[in-house]
PAZAPA-4460 file (N, C-alpha, C; in steps of 0.05 Angstrom, whole numbers, plus 32768, in hexadecimal, padded with zeros to 4 digits):
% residues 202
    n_x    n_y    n_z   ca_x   ca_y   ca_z    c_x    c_y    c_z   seq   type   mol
   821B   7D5E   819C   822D   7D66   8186   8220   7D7A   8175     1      X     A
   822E   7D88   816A   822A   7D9F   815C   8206   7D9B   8148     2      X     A
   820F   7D82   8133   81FF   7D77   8126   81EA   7D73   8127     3      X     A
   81E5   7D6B   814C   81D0   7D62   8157   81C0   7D7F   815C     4      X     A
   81C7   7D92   815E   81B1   7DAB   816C   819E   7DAF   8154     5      X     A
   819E   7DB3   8148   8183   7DBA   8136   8173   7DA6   8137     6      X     A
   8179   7D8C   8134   8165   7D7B   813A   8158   7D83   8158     7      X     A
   816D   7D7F   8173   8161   7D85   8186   8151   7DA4   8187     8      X     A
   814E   7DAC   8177   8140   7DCB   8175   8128   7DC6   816A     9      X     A
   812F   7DB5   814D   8111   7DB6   814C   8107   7DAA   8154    10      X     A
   810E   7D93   8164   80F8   7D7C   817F   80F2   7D93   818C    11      X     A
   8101   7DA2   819A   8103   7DB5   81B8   80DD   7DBC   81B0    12      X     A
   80E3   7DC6   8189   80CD   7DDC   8187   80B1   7DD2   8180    13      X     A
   80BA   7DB1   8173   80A3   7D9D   8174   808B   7DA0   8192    14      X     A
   80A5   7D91   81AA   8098   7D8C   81C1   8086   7DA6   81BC    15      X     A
   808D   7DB9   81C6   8086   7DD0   81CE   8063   7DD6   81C3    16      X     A
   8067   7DD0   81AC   804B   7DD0   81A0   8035   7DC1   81A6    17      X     A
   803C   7DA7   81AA   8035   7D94   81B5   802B   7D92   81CC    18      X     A
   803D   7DA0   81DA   8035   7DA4   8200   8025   7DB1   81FC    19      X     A
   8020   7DCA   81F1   8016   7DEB   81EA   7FF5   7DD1   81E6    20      X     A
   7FEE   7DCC   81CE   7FD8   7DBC   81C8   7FC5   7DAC   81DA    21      X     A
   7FD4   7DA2   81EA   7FD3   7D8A   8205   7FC8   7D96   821B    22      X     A
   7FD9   7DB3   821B   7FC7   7DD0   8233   7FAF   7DD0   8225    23      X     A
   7FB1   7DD9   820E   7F9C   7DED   8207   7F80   7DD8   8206    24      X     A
   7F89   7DC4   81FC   7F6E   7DB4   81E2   7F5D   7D98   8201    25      X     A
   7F82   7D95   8214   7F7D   7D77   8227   7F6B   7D85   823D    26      X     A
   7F84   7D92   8241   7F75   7DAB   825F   7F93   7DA6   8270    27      X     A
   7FA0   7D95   8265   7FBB   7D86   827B   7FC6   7DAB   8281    28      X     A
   7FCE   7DAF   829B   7FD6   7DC8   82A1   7FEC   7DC8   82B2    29      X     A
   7FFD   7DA8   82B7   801C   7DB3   82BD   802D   7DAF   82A8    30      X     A
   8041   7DBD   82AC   8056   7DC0   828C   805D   7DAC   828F    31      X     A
   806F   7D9F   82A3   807E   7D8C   82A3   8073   7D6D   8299    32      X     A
   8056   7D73   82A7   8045   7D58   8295   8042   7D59   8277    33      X     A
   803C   7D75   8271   803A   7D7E   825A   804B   7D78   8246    34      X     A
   8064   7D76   824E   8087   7D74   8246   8081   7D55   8232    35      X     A
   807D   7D42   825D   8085   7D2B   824F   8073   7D1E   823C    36      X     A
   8053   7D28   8244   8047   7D19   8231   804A   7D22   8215    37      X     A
   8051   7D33   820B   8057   7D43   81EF   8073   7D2E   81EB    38      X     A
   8080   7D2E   81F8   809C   7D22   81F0   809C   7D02   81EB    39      X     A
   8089   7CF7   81F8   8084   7CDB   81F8   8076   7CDF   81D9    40      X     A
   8067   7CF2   81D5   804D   7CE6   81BD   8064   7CEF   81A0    41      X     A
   807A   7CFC   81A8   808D   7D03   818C   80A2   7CF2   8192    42      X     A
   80A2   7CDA   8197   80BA   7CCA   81A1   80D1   7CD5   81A8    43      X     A
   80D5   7CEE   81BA   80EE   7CF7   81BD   80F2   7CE1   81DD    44      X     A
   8109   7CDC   81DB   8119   7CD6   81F2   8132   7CE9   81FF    45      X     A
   8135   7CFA   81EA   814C   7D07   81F4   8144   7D21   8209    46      X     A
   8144   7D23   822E   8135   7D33   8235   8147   7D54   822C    47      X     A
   8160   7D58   8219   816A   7D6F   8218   8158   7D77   8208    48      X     A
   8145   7D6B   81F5   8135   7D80   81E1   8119   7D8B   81F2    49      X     A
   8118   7D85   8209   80FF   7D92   821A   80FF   7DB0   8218    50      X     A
   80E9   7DB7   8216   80EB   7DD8   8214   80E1   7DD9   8227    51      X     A
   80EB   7DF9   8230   80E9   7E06   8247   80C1   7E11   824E    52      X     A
   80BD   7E15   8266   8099   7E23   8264   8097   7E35   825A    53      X     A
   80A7   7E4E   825A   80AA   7E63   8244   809D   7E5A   822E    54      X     A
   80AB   7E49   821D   80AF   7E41   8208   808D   7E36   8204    55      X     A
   8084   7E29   8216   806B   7E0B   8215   805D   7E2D   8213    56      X     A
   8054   7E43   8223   804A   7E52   8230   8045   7E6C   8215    57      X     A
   8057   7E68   8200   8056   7E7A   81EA   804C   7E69   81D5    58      X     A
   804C   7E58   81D9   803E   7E42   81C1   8027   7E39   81C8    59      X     A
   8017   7E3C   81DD   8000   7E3B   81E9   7FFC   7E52   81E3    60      X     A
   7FFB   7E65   81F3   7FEA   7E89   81E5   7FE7   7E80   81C2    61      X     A
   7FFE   7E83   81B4   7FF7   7E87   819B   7FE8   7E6A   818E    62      X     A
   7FE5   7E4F   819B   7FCC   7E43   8193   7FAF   7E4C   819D    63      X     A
   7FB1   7E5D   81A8   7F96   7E60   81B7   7F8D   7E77   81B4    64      X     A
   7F99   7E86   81A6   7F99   7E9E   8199   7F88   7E8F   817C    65      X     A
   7F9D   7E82   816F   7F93   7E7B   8152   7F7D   7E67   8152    66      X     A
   7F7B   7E55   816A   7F61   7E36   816B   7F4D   7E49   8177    67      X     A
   7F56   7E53   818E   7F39   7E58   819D   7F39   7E6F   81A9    68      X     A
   7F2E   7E81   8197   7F3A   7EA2   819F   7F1C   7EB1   81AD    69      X     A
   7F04   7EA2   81A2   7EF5   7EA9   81B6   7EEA   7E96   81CC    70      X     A
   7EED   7E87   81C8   7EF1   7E68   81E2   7EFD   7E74   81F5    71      X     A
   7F16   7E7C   81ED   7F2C   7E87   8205   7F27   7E99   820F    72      X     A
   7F1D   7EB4   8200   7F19   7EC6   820F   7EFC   7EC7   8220    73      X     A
   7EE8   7EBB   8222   7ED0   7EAE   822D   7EDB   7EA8   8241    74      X     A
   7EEC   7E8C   8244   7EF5   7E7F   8256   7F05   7E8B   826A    75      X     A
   7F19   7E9D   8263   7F2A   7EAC   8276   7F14   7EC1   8281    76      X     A
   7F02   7EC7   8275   7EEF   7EE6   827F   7EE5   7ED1   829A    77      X     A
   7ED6   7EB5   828B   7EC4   7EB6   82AC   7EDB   7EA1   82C4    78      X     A
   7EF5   7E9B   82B8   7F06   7E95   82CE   7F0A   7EA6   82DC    79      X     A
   7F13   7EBE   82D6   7F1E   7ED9   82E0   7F05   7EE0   82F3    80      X     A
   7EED   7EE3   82EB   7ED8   7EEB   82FD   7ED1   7EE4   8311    81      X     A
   7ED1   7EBA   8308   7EC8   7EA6   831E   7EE6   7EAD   832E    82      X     A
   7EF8   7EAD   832A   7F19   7EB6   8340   7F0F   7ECB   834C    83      X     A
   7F04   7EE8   834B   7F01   7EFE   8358   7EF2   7EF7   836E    84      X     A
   7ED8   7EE7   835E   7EBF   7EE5   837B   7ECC   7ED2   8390    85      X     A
   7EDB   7EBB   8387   7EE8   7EB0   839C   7EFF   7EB7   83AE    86      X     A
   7F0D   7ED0   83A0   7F20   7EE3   83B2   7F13   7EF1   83CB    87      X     A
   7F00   7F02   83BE   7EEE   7F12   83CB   7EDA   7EFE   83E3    88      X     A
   7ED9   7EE8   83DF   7ECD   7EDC   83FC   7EE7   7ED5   840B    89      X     A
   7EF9   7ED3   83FF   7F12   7ED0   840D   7F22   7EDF   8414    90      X     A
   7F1A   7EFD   8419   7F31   7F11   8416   7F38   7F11   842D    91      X     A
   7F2B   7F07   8448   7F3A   7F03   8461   7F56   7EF5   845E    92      X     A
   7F5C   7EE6   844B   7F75   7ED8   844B   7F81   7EE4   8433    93      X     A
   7F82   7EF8   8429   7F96   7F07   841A   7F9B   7EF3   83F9    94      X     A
   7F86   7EF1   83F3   7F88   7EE1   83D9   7F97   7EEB   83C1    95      X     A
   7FA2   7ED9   83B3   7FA7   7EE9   839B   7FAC   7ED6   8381    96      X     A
   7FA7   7ED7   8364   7FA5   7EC5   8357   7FB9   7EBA   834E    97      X     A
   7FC1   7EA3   833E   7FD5   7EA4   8336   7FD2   7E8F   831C    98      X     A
   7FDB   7E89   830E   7FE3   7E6C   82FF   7FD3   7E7B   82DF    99      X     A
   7FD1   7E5F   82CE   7FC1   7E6F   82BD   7FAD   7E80   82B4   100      X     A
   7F95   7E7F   82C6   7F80   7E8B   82C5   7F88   7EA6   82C5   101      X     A
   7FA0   7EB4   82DC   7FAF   7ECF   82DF   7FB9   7ED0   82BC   102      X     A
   7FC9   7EBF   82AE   7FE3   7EC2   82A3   7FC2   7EC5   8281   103      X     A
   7FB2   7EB7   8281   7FAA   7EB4   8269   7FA5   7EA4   825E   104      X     A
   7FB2   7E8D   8266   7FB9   7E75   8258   7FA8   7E5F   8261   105      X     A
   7F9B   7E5B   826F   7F87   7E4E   827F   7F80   7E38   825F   106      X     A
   7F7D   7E1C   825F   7F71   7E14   824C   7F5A   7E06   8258   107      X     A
   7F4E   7DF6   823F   7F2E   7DE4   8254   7F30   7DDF   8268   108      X     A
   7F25   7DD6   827A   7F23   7DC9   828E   7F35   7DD2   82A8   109      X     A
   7F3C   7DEE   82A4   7F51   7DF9   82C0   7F4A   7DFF   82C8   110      X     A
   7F5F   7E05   82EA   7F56   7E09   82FD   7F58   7E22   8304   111      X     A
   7F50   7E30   831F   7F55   7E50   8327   7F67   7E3D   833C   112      X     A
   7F86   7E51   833C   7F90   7E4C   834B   7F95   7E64   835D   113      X     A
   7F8E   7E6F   837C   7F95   7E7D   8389   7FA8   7E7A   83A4   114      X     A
   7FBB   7E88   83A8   7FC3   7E85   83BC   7FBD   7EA0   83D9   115      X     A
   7FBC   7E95   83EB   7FB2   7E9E   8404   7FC9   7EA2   8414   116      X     A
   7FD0   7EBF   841A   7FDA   7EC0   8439   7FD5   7EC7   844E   117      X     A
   7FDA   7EB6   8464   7FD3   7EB6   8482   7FE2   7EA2   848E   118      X     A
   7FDA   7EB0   84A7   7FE8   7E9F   84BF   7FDC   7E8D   84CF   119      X     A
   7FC1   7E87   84C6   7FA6   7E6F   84CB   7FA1   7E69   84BD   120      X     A
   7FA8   7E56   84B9   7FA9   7E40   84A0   7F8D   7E2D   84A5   121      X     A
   7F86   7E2C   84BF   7F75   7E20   84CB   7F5B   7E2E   84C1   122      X     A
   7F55   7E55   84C5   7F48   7E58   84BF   7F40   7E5C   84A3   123      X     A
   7F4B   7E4D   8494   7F38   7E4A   8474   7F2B   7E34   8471   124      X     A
   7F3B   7E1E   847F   7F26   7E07   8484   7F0B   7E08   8493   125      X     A
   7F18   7E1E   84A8   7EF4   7E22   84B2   7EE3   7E2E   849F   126      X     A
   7EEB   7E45   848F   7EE0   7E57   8480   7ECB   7E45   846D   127      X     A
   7EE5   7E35   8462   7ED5   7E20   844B   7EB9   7E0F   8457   128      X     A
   7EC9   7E04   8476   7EB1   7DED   8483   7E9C   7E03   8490   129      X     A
   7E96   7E1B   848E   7E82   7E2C   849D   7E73   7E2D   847E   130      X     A
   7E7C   7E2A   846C   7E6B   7E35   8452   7E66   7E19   8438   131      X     A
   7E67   7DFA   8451   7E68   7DEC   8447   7E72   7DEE   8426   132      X     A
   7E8D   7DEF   8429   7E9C   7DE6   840E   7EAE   7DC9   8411   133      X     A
   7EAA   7DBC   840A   7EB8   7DA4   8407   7ED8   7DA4   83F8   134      X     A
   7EE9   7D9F   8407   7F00   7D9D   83F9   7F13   7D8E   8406   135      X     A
   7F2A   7D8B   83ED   7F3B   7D71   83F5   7F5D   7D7B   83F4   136      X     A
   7F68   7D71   840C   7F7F   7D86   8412   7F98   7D72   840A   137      X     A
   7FA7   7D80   8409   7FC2   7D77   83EF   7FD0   7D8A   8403   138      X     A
   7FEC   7D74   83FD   8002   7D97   83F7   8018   7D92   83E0   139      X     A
   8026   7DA3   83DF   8035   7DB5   83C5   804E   7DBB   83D6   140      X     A
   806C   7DB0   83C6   8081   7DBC   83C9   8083   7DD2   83B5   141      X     A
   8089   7DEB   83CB   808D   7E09   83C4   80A4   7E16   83C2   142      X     A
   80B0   7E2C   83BF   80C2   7E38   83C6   80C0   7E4C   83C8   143      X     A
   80CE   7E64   83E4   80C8   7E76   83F3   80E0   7E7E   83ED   144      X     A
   80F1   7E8F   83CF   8107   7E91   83CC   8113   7E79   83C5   145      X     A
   8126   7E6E   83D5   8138   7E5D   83CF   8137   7E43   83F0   146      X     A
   811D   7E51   83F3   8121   7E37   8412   80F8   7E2B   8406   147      X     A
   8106   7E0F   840F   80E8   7DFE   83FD   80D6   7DF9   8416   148      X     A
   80C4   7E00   840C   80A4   7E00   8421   808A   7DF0   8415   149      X     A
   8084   7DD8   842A   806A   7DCB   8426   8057   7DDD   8420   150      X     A
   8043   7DDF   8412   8029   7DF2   8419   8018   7DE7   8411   151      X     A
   8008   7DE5   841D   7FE5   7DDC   842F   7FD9   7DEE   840D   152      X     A
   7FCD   7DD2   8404   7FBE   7DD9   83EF   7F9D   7DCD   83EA   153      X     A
   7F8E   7DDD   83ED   7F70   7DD8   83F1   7F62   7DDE   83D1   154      X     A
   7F59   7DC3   83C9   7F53   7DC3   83B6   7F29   7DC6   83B7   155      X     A
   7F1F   7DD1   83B1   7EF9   7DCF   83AB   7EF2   7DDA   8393   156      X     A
   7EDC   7DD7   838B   7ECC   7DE9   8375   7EBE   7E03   8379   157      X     A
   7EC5   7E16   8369   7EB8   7E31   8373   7EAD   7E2F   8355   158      X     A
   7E95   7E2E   8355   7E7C   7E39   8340   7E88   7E22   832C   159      X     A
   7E8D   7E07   8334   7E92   7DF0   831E   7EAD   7DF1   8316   160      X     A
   7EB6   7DFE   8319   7ED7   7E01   831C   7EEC   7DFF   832B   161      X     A
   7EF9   7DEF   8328   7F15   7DDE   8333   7F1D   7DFD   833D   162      X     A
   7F21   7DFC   835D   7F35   7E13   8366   7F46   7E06   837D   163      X     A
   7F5D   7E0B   837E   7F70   7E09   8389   7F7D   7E21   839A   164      X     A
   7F7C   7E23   83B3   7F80   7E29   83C9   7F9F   7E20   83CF   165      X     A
   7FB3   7E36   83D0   7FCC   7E2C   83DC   7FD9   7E44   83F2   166      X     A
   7FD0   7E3D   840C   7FD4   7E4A   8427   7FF3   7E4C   842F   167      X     A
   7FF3   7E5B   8427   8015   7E6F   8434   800F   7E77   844C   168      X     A
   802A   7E81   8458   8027   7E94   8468   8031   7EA9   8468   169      X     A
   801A   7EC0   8475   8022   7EDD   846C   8036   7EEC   8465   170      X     A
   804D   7EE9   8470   8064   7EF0   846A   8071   7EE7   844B   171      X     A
   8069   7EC9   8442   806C   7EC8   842E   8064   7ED7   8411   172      X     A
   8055   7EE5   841C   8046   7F03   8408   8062   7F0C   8401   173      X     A
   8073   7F0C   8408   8090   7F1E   8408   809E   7F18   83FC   174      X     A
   80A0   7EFD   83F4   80B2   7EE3   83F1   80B1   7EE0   83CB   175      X     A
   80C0   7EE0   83C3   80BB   7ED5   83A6   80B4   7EB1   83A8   176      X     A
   80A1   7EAF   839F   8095   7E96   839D   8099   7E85   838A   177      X     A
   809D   7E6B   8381   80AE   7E5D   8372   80A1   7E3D   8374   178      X     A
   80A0   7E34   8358   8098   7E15   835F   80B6   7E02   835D   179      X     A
   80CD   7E0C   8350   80E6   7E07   8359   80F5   7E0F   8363   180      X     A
   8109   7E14   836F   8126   7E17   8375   812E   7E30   835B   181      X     A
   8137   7E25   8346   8144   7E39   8335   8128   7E3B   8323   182      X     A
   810E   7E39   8327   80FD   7E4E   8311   80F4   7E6A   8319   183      X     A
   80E8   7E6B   8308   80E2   7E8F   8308   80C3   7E98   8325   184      X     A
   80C3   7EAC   8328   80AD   7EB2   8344   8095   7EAE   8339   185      X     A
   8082   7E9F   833D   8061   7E9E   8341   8054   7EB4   8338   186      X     A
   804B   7EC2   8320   8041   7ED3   8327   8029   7EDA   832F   187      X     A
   801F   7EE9   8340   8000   7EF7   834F   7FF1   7F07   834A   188      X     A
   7FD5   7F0F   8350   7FD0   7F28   8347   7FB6   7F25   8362   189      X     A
   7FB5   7F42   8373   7FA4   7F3D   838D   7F90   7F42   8385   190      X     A
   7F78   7F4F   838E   7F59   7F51   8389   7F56   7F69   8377   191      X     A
   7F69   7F7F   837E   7F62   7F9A   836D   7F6D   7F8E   8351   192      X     A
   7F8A   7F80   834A   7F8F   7F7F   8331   7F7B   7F69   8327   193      X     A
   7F78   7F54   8330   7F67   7F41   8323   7F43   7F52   831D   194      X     A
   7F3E   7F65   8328   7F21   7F79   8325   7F33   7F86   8310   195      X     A
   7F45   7F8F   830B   7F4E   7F9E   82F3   7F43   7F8A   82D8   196      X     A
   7F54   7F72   82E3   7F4F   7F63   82C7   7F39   7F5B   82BF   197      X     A
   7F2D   7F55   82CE   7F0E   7F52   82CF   7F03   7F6D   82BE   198      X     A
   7F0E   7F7F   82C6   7EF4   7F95   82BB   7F00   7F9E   82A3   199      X     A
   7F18   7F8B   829A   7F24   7F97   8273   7F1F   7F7C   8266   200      X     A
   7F0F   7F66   827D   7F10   7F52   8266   7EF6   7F51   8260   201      X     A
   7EE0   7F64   8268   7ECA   7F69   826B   7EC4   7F81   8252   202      X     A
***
């Protein structure tokens, strides 16, 4: 009812801060967890006041801007770096970054998330077991457009850091990539743009 929206606005803009905090201060780095635990700790029950990642994603930058402006930028310089060197032993499989560490927003305790395309999926597992890296394989519902795809997700530590490995296949380079159905495309950046960023955050 009419009455009701400003309340549900300013919950929407409560959560939002809340989640934003929970990234930045917990390390928690999916929105959706982000959502509910913010929404549980402001007693909302109603899920229409949930704000959108946009929303979690602009209220994170500007806490982290104002809490931890040189924390952050430290932290994103040697994510961004430790992501290059692990592209660059990987560039046989067409690596490219993605998630926060790309976007900025990376808070404590995150991970490098890259994704890989190829058509040997097999050979990254060798790659890893030839260079004794230990890792533990998951998969991830994806989306390749609008048709949903398992993908083979290899989780290890590169230089003490949580990295995550999610093996496409090549063709999917093409594909707008998606963790839902109706959200927005994944975005990437291959070895030359992620060396770009590297050498302006330097």
């Amino acid at each position: 009812m009419p009455r009701d929206k400003p309340k549900q606005s300013q919950m929407r803009a409560r959560i939002a801060v809340a989640a934003a905090r929970l990234m930045a201060e917990d390390g928690v780095d999916d929105f959706a967890l982000a959502k509910r635990k913010a929404a549980r700790q402001l007693g909302a029950a109603d899920t229409q006041s949930l704000p959108a990642n946009e929303e979690i994603e602009a209220e994170l930058r500007a806490y982290q801007t104002l809490y931890q402006g040189d924390e952050q930028r430290d932290r994103i310089r040697a994510l961004r770096s430790f992501a290059l060197e692990a592209m660059r032993s990987l560039a046989d499989f067409n690596p490219h970054l993605a998630g926060a560490v790309l976007k900025g927003t990376a808070g404590r305790y995150a991970d490098i998330d890259l994704q890989l395309f190829t058509d040997d999926h097999k050979a990254v597992e060798l790659f890893l077991l030839n260079r004794n890296l230990s890792y533990a394989a998951s998969e991830h519902r994806h989306y390749c457009g609008d048709e949903p795809r398992s993908v083979p997700v290899l989780r290890l530590e590169w230089r003490g850091v949580p990295l995550n490995l999610s093996v496409y296949a090549a063709k999917d380079e093409r594909s707008a990539l998606k963790t839902s159905v109706g959200g927005r495309p994944i975005e990437r950046a291959g070895i030359s743009a992620v060396s770009a960023l590297v050498a302006t955050d330097a």
